[in-house]
C-alpha positions in Angstrom: -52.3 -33.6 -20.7 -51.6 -35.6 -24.0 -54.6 -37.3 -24.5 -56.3 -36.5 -27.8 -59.7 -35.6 -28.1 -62.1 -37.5 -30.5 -63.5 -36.8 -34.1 -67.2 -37.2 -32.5 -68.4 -37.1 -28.3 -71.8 -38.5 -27.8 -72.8 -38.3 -24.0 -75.2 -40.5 -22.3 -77.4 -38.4 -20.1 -77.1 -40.5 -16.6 -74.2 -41.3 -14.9 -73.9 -44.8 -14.6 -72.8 -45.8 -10.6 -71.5 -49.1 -9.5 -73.9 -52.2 -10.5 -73.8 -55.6 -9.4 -76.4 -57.7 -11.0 -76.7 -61.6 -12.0 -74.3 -62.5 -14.7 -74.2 -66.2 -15.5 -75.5 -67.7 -12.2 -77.0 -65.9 -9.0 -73.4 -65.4 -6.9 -71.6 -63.7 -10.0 -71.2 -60.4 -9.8 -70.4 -57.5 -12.1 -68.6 -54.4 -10.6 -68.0 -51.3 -12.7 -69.4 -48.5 -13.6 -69.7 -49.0 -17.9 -73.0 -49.8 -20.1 -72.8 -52.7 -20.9 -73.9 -51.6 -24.6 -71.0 -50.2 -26.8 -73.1 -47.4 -28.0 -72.6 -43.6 -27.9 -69.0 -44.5 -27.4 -66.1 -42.2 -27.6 -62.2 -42.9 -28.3 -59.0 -41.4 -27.0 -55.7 -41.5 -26.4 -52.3 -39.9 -26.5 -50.4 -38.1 -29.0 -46.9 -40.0 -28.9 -46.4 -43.2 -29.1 -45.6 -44.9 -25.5 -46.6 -47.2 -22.1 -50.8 -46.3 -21.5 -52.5 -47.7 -18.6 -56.5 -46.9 -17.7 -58.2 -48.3 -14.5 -61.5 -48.2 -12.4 -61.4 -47.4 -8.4 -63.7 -49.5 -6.5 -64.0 -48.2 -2.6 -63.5 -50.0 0.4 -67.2 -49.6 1.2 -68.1 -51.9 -1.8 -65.7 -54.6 -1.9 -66.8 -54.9 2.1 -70.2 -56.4 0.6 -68.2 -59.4 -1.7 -65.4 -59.9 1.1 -64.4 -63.7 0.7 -65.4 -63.9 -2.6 -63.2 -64.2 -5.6 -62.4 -61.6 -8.8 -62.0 -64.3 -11.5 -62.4 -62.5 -14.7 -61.6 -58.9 -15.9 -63.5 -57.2 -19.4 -62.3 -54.4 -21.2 -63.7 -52.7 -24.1 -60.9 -51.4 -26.5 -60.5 -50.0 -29.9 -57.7 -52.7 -31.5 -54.3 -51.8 -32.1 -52.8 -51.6 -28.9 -49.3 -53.8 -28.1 -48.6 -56.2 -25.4 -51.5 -55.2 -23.3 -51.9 -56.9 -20.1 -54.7 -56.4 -17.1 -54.5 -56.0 -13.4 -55.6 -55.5 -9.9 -54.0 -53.1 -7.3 -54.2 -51.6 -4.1 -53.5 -48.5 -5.4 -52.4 -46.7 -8.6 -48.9 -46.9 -8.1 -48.4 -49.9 -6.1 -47.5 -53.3 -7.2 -50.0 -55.2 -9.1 -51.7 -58.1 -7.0 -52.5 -59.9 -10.0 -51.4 -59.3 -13.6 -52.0 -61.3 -16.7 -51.0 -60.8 -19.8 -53.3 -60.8 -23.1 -52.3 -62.5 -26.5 -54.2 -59.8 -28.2 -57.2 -57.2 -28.3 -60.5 -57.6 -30.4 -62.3 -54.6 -31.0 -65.2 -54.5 -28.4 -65.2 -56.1 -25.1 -62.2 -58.3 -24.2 -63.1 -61.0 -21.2 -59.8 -62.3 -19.8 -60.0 -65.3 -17.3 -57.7 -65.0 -14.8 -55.2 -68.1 -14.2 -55.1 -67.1 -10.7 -58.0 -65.5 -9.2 -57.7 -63.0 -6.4 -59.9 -63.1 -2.7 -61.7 -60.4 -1.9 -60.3 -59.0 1.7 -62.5 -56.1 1.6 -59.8 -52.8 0.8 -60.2 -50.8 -1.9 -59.2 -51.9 -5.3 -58.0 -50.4 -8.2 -59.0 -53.1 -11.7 -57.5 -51.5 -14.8 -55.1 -52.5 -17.9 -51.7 -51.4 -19.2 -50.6 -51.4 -23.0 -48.4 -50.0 -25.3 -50.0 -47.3 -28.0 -48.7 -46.5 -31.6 -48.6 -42.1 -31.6 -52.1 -40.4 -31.7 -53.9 -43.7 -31.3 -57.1 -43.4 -29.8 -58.1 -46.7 -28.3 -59.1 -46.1 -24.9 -63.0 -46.1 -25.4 -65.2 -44.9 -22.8 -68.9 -43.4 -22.2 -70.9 -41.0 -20.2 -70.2 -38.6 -17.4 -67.9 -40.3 -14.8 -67.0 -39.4 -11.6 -63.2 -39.3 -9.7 -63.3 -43.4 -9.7 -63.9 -43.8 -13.3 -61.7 -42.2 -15.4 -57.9 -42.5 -14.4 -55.5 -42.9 -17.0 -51.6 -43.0 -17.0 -49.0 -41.9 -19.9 -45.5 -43.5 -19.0 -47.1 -44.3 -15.1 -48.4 -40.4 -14.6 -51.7 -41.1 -13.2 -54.5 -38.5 -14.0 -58.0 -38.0 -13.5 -60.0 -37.3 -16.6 -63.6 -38.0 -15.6 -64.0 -34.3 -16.7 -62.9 -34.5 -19.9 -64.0 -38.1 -21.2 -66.5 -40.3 -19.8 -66.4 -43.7 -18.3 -64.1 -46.1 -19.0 -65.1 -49.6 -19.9 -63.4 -52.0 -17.3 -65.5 -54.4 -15.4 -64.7 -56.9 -13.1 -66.2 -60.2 -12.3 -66.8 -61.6 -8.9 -68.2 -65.1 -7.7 -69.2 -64.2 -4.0 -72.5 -65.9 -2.2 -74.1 -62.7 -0.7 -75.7 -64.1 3.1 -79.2 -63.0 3.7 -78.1 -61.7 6.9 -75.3 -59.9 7.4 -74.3 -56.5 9.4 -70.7 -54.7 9.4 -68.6 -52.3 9.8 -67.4 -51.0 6.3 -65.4 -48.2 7.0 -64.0 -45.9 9.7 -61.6 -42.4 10.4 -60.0 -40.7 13.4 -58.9 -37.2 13.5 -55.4 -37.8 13.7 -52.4 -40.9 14.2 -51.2 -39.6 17.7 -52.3 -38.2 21.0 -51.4 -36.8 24.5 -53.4 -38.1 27.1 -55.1 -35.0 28.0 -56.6 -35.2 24.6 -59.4 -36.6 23.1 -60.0 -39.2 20.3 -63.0 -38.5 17.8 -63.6 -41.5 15.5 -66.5 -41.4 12.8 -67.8 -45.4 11.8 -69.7 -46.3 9.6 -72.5 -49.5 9.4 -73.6 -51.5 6.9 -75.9 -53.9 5.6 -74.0 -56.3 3.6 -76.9 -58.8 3.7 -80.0 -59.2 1.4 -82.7 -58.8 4.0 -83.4 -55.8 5.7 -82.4 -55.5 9.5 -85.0 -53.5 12.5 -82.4 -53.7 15.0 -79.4 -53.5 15.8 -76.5 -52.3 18.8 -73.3 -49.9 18.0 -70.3 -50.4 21.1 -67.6 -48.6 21.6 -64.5 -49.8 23.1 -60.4 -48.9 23.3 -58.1 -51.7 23.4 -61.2 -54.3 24.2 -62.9 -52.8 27.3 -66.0 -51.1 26.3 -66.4 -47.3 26.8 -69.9 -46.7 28.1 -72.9 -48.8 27.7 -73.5 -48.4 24.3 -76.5 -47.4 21.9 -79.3 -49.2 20.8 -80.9 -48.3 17.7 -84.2 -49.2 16.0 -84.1 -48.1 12.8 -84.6 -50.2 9.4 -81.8 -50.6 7.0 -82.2 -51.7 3.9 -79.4 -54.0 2.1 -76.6 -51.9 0.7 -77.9 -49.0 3.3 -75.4 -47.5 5.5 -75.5 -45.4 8.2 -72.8 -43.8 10.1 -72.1 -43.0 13.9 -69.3 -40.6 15.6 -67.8 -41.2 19.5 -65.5 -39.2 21.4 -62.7 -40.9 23.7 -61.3 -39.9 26.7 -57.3 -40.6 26.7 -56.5 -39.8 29.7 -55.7 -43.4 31.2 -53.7 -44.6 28.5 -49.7 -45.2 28.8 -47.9 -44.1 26.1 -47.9 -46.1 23.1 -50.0 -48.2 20.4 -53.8 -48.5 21.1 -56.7 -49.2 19.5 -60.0 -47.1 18.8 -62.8 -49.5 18.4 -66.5 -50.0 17.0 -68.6 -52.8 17.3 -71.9 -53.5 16.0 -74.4 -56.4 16.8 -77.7 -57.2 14.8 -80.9 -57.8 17.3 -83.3 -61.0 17.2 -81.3 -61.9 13.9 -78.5 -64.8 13.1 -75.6 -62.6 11.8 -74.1 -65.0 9.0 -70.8 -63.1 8.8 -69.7 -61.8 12.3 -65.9 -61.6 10.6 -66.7 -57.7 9.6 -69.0 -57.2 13.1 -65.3 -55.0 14.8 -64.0 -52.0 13.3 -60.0 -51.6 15.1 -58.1 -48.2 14.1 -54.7 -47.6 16.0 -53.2 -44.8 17.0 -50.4 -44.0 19.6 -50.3 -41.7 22.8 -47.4 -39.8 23.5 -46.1 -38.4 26.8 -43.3 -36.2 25.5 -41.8 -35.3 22.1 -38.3 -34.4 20.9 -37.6 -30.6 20.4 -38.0 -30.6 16.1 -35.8 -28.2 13.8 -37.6 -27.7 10.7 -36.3 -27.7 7.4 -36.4 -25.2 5.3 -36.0 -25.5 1.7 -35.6 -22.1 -0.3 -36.0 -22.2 -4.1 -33.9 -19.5 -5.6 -31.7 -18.3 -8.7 -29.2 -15.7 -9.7 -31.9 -14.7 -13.0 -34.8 -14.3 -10.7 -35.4 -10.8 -9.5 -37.5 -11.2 -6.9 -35.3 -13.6 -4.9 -33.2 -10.9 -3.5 -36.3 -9.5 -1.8 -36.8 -13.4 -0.6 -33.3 -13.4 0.6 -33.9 -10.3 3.0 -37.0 -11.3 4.4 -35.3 -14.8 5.7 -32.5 -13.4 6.5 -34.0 -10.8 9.0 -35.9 -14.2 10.3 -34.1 -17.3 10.4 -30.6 -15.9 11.8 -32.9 -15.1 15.4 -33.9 -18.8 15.5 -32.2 -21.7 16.6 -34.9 -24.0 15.2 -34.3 -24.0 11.4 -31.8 -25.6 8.6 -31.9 -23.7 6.1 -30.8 -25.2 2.6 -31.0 -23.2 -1.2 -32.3 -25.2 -4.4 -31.6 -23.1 -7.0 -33.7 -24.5 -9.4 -37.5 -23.8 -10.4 -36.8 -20.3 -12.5 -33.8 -21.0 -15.0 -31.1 -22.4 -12.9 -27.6 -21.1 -12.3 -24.2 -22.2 -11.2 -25.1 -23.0 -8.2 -27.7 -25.9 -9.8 -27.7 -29.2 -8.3 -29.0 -32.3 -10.7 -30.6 -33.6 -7.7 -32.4 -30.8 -6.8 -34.3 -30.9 -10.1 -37.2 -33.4 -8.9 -38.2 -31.2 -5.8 -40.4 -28.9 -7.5 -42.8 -31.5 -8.1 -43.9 -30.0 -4.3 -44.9 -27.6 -5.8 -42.9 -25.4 -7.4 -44.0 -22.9 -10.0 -40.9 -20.2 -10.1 -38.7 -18.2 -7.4 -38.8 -17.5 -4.6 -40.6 -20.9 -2.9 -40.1 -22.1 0.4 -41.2 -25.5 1.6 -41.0 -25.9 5.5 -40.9 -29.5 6.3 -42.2 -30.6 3.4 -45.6 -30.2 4.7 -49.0 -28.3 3.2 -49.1 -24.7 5.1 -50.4 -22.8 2.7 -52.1 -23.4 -0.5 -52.3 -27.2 -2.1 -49.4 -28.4 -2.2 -45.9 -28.0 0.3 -44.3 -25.0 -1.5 -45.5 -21.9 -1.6 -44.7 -18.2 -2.5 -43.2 -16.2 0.7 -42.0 -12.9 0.0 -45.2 -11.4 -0.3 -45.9 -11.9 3.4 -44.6 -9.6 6.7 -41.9 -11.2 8.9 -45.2 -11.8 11.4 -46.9 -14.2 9.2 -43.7 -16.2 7.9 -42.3 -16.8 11.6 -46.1 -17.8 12.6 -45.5 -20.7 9.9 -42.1 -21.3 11.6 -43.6 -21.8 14.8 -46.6 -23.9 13.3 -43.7 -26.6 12.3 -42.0 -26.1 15.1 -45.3 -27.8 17.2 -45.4 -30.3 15.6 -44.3 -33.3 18.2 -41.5 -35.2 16.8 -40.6 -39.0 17.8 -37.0 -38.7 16.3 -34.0 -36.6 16.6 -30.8 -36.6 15.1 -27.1 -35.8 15.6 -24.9 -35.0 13.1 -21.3 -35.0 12.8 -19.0 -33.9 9.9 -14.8 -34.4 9.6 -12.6 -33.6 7.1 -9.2 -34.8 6.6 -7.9 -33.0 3.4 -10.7 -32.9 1.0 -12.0 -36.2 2.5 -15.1 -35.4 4.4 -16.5 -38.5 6.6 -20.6 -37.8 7.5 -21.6 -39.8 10.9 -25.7 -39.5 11.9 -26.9 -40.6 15.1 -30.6 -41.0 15.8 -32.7 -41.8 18.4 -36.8 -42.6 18.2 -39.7 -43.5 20.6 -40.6 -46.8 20.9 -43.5 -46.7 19.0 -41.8 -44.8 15.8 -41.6 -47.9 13.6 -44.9 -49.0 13.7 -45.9 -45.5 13.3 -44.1 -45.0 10.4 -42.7 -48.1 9.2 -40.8 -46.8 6.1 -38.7 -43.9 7.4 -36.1 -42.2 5.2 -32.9 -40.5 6.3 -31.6 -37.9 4.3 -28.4 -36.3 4.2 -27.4 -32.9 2.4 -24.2 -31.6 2.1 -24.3 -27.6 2.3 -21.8 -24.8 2.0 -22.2 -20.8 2.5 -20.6 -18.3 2.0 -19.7 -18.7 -2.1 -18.8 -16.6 -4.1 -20.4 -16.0 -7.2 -19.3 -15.6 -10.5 -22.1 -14.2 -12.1 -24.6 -11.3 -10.9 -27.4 -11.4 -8.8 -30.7 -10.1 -10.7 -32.1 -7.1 -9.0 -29.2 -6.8 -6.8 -25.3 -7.1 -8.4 -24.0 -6.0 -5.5 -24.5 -9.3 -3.4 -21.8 -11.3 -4.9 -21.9 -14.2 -2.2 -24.7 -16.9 -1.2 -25.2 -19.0 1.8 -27.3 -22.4 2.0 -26.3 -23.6 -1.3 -27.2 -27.9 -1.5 -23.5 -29.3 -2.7 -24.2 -32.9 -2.9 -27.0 -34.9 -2.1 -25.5 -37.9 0.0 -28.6 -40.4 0.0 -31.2 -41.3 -2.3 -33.0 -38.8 -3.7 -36.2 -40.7 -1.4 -33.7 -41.0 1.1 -32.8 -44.1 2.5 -34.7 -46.5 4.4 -33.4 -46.1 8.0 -31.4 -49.4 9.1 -32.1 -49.7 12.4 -29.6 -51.2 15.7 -32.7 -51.9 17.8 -36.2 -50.6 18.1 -35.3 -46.7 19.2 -31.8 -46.7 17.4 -29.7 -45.8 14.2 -26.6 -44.8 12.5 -26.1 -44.1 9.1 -22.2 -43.1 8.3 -20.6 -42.1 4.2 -17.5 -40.6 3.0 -17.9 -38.3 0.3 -14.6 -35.9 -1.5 -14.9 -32.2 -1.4 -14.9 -30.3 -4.6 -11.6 -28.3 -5.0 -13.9 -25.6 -5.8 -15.9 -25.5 -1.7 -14.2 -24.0 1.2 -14.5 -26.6 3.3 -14.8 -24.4 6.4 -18.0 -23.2 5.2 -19.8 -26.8 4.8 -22.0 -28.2 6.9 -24.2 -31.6 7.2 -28.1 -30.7 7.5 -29.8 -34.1 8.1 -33.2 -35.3 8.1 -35.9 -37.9 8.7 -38.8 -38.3 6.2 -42.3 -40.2 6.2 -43.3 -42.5 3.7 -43.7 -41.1 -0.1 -47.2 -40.5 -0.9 -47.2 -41.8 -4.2 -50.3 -40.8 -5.2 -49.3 -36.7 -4.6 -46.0 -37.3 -7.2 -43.7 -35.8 -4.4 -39.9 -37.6 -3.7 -40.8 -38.1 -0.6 -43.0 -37.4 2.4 -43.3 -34.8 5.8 -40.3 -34.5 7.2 -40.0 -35.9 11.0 -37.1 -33.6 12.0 -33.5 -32.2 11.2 -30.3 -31.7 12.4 -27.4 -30.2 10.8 -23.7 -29.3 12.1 -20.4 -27.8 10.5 -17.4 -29.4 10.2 -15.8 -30.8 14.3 -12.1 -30.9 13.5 -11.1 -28.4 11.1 -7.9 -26.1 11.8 -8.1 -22.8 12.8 -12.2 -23.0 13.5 -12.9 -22.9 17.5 -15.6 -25.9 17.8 -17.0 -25.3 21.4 -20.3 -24.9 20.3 -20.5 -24.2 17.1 -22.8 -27.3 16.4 -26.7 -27.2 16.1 -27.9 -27.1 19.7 -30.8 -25.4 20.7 -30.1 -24.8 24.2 -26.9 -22.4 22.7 -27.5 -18.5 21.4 -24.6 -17.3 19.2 -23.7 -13.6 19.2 -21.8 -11.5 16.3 -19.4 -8.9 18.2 -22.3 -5.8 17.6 -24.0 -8.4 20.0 -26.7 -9.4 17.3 -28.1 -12.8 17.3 -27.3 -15.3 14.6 -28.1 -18.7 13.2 -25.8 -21.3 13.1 -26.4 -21.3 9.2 -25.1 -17.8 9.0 -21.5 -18.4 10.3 -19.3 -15.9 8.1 -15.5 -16.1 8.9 -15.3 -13.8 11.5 -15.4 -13.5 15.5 -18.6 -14.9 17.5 -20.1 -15.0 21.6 -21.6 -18.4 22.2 -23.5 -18.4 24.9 -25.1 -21.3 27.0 -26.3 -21.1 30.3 -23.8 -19.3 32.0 -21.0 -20.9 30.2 -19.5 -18.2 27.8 -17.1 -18.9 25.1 -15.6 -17.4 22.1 -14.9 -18.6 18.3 -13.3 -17.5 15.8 -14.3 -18.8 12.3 -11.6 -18.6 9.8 
């Protein structure tokens, strides 16, 4: 990144891990990972001037140990010369700060700040840093040591990076005032193998115990238990843990009893011949959700492409010899990532942070298949392996579906979206997106195609983006419904018989992965339902439908050429004729 590297690096030769010794009176507390000497210090920063933040990550499994207690100061060790520099605590990197507090100014050396307001421990990870603003090539940022991945993270303009690597430990500590019982068994932490279920499936969950206390405990009993009601008898164990050991325990659940809907996976964990002091942390509750059935999922496919690149030809044959014989993609063209064209979209732009090193990407639902991130090189695989991929997404349950319906009157086009969700979809993912693409095929180039100037025309290409580029939160009618309707105008360049809607559902943004948004839940799309001269019986994504060209090929929906076309469902046969 930008960060400059320093005139001298002296490294301490032990890492230094999370203390928390006496400070001013036995409950104070110091957590960080810093020398408290400034000696065999180094400095850094970045070379332009700009917005520079730096924080420490403190786990879950720590903070469990001061829960109730209070953070009421924050010390940073800077170099001086940083601008309106402030300090902070967060849930995460890129969430909201839960406390912020501005500093008149920075000495040289450690900084104590006092908070006015000090902040109560609830046992969740915590991220304690600071945020200023740097003259260019300033190196102020001083740290120390060898660090680990909750040391080191430092932001230019909000980009969080980890840089325990390259520098050493930044010096951030925080102060807590928490009366440690002597006494005192919990459950810190705890993970299943996934959100959702069917009932013929079975739960494994991973918990992990404790002792928060500062006397050592000989006995003690782990439960398990879904929604209350224990599951078995239990174990027993006699074996000593010391204060700040843990140990942790696994359990497999049995579903098949449950109704569909919200549960709870449960641990709980009881000292023997002891007075627990805090019996607050004693229950670890994780929920998850069964299902009975799922919606049929379409699965978006996103296809990064340009006229310069030469290889995207090859790209273009390999889908097209797949996704015309399925009924369960939407297929949509970014032409951005290598050069761009004139088929470019602004919008489109910020989706290669998924990812996207040149042409030709795919992403398929915006999900990790292959590789690190969502997007990932295709055309170097057979037919076989992409459509095992498709059918991979395709599996994936889905607790929403979509229809989508597209008019035009003139160059006026109205978008209508219907969905539908199972009851339990909104706790399951709370902030949904919808998004909605407008799509046209069938253009005409102007310029060539590299590696092949014979294909003058292109399909898929994204016209307009018609919600945020996130998506928009879904507004819903009741707990399993929603409707989202915009007008947009057609350019007076698009055929407007050759645009369709392709709509989709997204999870929450992961912030911390820099992606626009997150998995997507399902899609729909549809062509236009009241345009002149296009039969409409259906022509509409529905999967129970096969549409057949007149040399009685298969074809995808999103490969409708003006021409003649069999659509075939059930026994219900009927012609159109796209103009």
């Amino acid at each position: 990144m930008k960060y400059l590297a320093t005139a001298h690096i002296l490294w301490l030769l032990t890492i230094f891990i999370l203390c928390s010794s006496s400070v001013a009176a036995q409950n104070n507390h110091v957590l960080g990972y810093c020398p408290e000497e400034l000696t065999n210090t180094e400095s850094v920063g970045f070379e332009e001037a700009g917005k520079i933040s730096a924080a420490i990550r403190i786990p879950g499994v720590t903070m469990m140990r001061y829960k109730g207690g209070k953070i009421t100061r924050i010390r940073i060790a800077v170099k001086d010369g940083f601008e309106k520099p402030s300090v902070w605590i967060r849930t995460s990197l890129t969430a909201s700060s839960v406390v912020t507090q501005s500093i008149k100014e920075l000495n040289n050396g450690w900084n104590e700040v006092e908070l006015n307001k000090s902040f109560t421990i609830t046992g969740e990870e915590l991220y304690i840093g600071y945020t200023a603003t740097q003259p260019s090539g300033f190196k102020g940022i001083m740290t120390s040591g060898h660090g680990n991945e909750n040391t080191s993270l430092i932001a230019y303009e909000n980009n969080w990076n980890d840089y325990h690597n390259e520098i050493g430990i930044l010096f951030i500590q925080a102060i807590v005032e928490a009366e440690i019982p002597a006494n005192d068994l919990g459950v810190i932490n705890g993970t299943i193998d996934k959100d959702y279920y069917q009932p013929s499936e079975s739960l494994k969950i991973n918990a992990t115990v404790e002792n928060l206390g500062t006397q050592s405990v000989d006995a003690y009993r782990v439960s398990w238990l879904i929604d209350g009601e224990a599951q078995g008898d239990g174990t027993s164990i006699t074996e000593r843990l010391e204060p700040i050991q843990t140990k942790t325990f696994s359990n497999i659940f049995c579903l098949s009893n449950l109704t569909e809907g919200k549960h709870y996976a449960q641990m709980v964990v009881k000292a023997v011949d002891i007075f627990d002091e805090k019996s607050d942390n004693d229950t670890l509750s994780i929920p998850f959700y069964v299902y009975t059935s799922s919606f049929p999922r379409t699965v978006l496919l996103e296809h990064f492409t340009s006229l310069p690149c030469i290889n995207c030809p090859e790209g273009d044959r390999l889908l097209e010899e797949i996704v015309p014989n399925r009924q369960d993609v939407a297929w949509v063209s970014h032409h951005v990532g290598y050069k761009e064209d004139e088929f470019t979209l602004t919008e489109s732009r910020p989706y290669v942070n998924f990812g996207v090193l040149g042409n030709p990407y795919i992403i398929l639902d915006r999900t990790t298949f292959d590789g690190d991130t969502p997007a990932f090189i295709f055309n170097n695989k057979s037919t076989t392996e992409l459509n095992m991929y498709f059918d991979i997404a395709t599996q994936q349950p889905s607790f929403v579906q979509l229809k989508a319906e597209l008019t035009a009157s003139g160059k006026d086009l109205s978008i209508t979206i219907d969905g539908e969700a199972k009851d339990f979809f909104q706790p399951l993912y709370p902030r949904a997106t919808l998004n909605v693409f407008l799509v046209e095929d069938h253009v005409k180039a102007i310029g060539s195609q590299a590696g092949d100037v014979d294909k003058k025309y292109h399909d898929n290409i994204v016209r307009a983006i018609l919600t945020r580029q996130t998506g928009n939160l879904i507004s819903w009618s009741d707990e399993t419904t929603f409707n989202f309707t915009t007008t947009t105008t057609a350019d007076d360049s698009w055929d407007i018989s050759q645009l369709r809607v392709v709509a989709f559902v997204t999870a929450a943004t992961d912030r911390s992965t820099n992606y626009p948004t997150g998995e997507v839940l399902n899609t729909t799309q549809s062509r236009i339902s009241n345009l002149s001269g296009i039969a409409l019986q259906g022509i509409a994504t529905d999967n129970t439908q096969t549409i057949y060209n007149m040399e009685g090929q298969i074809v995808g929906n999103n490969q409708l050429n003006p021409g003649l076309y069999i659509i075939k469902k059930g026994n219900d046969i009927k012609k159109a004729i796209i103009r």
